[in-house]
C-alpha positions in Angstrom: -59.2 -5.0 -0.4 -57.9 -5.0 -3.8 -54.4 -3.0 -2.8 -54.4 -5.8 0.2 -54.6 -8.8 -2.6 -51.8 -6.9 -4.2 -49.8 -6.2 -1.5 -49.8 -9.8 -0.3 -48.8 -11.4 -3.9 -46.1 -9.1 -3.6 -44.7 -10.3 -0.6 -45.3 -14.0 -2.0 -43.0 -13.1 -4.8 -40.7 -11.6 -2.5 -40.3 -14.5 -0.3 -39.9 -16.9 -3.1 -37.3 -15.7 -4.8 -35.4 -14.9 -1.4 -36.1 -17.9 0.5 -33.1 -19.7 -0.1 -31.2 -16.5 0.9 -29.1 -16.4 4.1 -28.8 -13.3 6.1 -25.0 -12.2 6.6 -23.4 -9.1 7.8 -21.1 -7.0 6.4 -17.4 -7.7 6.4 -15.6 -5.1 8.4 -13.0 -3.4 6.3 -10.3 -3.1 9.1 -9.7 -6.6 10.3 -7.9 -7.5 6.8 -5.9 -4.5 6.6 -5.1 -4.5 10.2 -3.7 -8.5 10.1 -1.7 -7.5 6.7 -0.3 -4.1 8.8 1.0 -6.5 12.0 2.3 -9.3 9.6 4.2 -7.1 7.4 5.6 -5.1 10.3 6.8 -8.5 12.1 7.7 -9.5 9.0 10.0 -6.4 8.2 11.0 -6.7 11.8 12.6 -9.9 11.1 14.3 -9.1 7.9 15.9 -5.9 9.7 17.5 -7.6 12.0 18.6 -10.3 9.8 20.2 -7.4 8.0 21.1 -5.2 10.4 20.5 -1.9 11.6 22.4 0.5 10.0 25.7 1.8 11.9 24.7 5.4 12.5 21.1 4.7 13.7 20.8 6.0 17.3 22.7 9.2 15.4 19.7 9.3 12.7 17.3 9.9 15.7 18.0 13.1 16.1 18.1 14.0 12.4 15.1 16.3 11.9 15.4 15.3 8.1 15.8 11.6 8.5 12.8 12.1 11.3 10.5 13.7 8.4 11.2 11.4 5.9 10.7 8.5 8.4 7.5 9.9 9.4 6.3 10.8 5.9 6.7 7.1 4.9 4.4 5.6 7.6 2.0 8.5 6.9 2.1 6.9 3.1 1.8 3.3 4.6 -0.8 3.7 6.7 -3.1 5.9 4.2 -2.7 3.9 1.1 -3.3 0.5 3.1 -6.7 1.9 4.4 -7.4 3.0 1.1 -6.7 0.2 0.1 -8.8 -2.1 2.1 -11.7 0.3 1.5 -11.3 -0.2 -2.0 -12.5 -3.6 -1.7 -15.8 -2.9 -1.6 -17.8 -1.7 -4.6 -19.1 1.4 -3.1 -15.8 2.1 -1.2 -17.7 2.2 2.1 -18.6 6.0 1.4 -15.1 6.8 1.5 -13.2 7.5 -1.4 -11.7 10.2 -0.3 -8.9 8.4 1.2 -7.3 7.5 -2.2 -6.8 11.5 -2.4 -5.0 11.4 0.7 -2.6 9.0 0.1 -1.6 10.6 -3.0 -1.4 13.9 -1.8 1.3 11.9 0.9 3.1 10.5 -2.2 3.6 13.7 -3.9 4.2 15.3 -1.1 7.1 12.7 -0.5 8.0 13.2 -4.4 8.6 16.8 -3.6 11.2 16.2 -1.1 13.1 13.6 -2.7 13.3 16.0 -5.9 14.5 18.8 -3.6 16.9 16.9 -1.7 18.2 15.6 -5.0 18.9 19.4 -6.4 20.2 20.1 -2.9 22.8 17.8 -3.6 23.7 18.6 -7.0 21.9 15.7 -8.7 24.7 13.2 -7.4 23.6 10.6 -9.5 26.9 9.5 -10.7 28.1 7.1 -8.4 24.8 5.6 -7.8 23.1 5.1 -11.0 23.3 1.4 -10.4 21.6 -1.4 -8.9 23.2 -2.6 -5.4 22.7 -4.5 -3.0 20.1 -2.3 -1.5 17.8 -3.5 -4.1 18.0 -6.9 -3.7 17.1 -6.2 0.5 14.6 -4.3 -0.9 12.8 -6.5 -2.7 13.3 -9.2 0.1 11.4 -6.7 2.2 8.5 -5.8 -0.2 7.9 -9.3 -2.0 6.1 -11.1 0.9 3.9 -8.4 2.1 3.2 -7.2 -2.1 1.6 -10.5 -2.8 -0.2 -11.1 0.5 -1.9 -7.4 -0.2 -2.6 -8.4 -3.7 -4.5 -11.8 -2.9 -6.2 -9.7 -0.2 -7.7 -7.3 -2.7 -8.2 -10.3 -4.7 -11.2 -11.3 -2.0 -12.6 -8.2 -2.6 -15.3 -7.0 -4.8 -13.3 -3.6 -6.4 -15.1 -1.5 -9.1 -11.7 0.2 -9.1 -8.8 -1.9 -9.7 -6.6 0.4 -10.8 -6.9 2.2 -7.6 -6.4 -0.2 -5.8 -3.5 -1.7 -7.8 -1.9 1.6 -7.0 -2.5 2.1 -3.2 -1.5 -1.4 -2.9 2.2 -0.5 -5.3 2.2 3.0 -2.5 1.6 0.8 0.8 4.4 -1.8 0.0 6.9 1.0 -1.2 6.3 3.0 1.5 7.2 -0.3 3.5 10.3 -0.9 1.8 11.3 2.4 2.2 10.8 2.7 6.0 13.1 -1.2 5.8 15.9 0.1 3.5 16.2 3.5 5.4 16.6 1.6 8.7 19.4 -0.6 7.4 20.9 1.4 4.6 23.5 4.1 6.1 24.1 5.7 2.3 21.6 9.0 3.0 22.5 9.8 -0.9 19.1 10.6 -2.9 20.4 9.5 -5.7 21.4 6.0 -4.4 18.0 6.1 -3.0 16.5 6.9 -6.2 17.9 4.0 -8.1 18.4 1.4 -5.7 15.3 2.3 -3.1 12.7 3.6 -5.3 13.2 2.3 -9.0 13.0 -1.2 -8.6 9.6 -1.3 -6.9 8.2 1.7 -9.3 9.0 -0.6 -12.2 7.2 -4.0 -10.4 4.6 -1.6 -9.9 4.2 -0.6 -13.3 4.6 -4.5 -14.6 1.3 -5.5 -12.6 -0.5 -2.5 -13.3 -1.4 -3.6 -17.0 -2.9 -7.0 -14.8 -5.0 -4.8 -12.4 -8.3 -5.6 -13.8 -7.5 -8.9 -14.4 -6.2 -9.6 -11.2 -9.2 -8.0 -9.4 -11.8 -9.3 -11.3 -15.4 -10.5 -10.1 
């Protein structure tokens, strides 16, 4: 009778400290990511063809190189934006192993552009200046950068610098995909300065506000 007694206070308790509560359900961790993957895309869409596609593109399809790196990119994209959104939650939804991927993808991606770079003698030369390739490049990463940012910003992260990062990887990897569709210079080394460097240095810049930023 006694464990009943005490049983039934507990409950009490329970109830009044809960009983202003409202039962919710969990957010589902695709439905942001998902909106921010069609809006950048029509988004990128429209600044492509504002831009143009570049001359030689119907040629570039039936580049196995130009295929791979293509196809690497949106491998990048898509891992580091589910990442990401997982992020978001404190716990990661159980899956934190998706961070690993996407940076397995990124140094995977590193890896070629080195080895296309010694492949073509370092020509860094004639490109070892800021074009107009990186002005269109930061016309196609600005938007979707900041609309990723605020998103992880409604999140509860316990790991902002994470997700600072997979945020930095899923917008390059955007840009990338955008400047190699309207670019026709298939240089690395005008790649390297006028695709890569500019977001890589952005990147760095809001890294030191990470926790800051994503704060709660």
């Amino acid at each position: 009778m006694s464990t009943f007694k005490c049983d039934k206070k507990t409950e009490d308790l329970i109830g009044q400290l809960c009983g202003e509560l409202k039962p919710v359900s969990p957010r589902c961790p695709y439905k942001r990511i998902i909106f921010w993957l069609i809006g950048s895309a029509i988004y990128l869409a429209v600044v492509v063809a504002y831009l143009g596609l570049r001359p030689d593109f119907v040629e570039r399809l039936s580049d196995a190189k130009y295929l791979y790196e293509m196809g690497l990119g949106f491998s990048i994209l898509m891992a580091s934006a589910f990442a990401s959104s997982w992020l978001c939650f404190p716990d990661c939804i159980q899956r934190g192993w998706m961070k690993v991927v996407a940076v397995t993808l990124f140094f995977s991606f590193s890896l070629w552009v080195v080895a296309q770079s010694i492949g073509e003698g370092m020509g860094l030369t004639d490109t070892m200046h800021l074009g107009h390739c990186a002005k269109e490049g930061m016309l196609m990463e600005g938007i979707p950068i900041l609309a990723l940012i605020v998103l992880t910003m409604r999140g509860n992260t316990t790991q902002p610098y994470w997700s600072m990062a997979m945020n930095i990887m899923a917008v390059s990897s955007l840009g990338w995909i955008g400047l190699r569709l309207t670019c026709s210079m298939d240089v690395m080394g005008h790649s390297l300065f006028n695709h890569i460097l500019p977001i890589a240095i952005i990147g760095a810049g809001l890294g030191f506000f990470a926790r800051k930023l994503f704060k709660w």
